[in-house]
C-alpha positions as a printed NumPy array, in Angstrom:
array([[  0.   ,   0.   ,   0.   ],
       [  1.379,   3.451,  -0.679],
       [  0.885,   6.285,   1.26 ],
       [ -0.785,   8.937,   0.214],
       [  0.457,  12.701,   1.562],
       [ -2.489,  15.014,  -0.316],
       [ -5.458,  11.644,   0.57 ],
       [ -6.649,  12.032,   4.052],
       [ -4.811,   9.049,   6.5  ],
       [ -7.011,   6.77 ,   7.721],
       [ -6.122,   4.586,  11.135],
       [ -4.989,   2.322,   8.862],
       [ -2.935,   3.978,   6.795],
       [ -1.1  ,   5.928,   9.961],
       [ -0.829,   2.62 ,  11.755],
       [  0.874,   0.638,   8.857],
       [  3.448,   3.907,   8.307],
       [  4.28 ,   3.361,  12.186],
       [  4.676,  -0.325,  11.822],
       [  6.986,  -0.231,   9.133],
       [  9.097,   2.485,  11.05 ],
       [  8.842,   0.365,  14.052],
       [ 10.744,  -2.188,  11.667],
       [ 13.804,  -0.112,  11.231],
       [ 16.661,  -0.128,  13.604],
       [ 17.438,   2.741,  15.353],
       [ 20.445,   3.716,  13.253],
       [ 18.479,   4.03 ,  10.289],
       [ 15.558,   5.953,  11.916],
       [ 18.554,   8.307,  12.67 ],
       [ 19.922,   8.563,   9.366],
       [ 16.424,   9.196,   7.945],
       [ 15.287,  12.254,  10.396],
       [ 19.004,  13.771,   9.974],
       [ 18.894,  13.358,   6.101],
       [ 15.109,  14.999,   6.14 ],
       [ 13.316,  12.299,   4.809],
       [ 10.887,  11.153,   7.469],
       [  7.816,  12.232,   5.311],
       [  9.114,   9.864,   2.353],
       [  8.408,   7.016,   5.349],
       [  5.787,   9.319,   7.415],
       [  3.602,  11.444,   5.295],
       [  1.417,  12.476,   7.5  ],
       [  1.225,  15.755,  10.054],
       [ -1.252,  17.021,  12.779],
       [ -4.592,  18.515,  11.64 ],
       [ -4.135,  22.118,  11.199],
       [ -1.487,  24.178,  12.094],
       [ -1.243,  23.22 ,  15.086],
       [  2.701,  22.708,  16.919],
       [  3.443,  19.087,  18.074],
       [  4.219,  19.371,  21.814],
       [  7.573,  18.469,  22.931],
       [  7.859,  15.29 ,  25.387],
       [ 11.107,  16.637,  27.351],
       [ 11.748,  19.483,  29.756],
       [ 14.074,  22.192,  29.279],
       [ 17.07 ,  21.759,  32.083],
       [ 16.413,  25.035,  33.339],
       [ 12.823,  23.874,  34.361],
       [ 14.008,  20.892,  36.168],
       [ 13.777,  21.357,  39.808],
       [ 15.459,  19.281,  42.274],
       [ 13.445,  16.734,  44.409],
       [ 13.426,  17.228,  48.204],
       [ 15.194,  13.936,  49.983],
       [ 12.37 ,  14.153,  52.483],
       [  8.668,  12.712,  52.145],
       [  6.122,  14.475,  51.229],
       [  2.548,  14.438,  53.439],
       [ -0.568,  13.956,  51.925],
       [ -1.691,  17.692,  50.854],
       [  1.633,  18.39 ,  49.133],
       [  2.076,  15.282,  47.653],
       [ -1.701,  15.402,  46.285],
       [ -0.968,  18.892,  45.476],
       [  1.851,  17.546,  43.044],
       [  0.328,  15.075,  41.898],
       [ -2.768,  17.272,  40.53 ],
       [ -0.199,  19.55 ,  39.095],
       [  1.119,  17.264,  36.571],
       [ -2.229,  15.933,  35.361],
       [ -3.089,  17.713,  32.405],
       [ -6.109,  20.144,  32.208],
       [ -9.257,  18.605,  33.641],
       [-12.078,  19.104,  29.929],
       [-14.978,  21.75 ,  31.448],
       [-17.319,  18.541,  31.653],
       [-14.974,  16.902,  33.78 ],
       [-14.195,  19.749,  36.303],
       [-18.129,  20.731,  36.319],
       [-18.464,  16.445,  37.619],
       [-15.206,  16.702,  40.271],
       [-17.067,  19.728,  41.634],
       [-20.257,  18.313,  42.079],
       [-18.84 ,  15.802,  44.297]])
């Protein structure tokens, strides 16, 4: 099956492109994203214009971890902080409760 890059991707379509990448070694995945051509082997791109978020942390975010344990407020505290953005239907359901 070839890939289309102007025909909308089905599931399909997206999920035989990742398969066959999965295939490659890591070397070649390398060599493919530093010579450019990933869209020769992934055609596809997020709806819109829309920027894919990153999946690291800059260093200067980092923060270093206390050695000591946390309590139950802070460490709920945290752990609500780091789960992403309740949708308004959600929240309106948490508050009820």
């Amino acid at each position: 099956m070839q890939l289309d890059a102007n025909a909308p991707a089905s599931l399909g379509a997206v999920v035989e492109a990742v398969t066959r990448l999965s295939t490659l070694g890591e070397a070649k995945i390398l060599e493919i994203v530093s010579a450019g051509k990933i869209a020769e082997h992934f055609p596809y791109k997020p709806l819109g214009n829309e920027a894919v978020p990153s999946d690291t942390t800059a260093e200067e975010d980092l923060v270093e971890a206390s050695a000591l344990p946390l309590n139950k407020k802070p460490r709920d505290a945290l752990l609500h902080a780091s789960l992403p953005a309740a949708t308004p239907e959600k929240r309106r359901a948490s508050l009820k409760r």
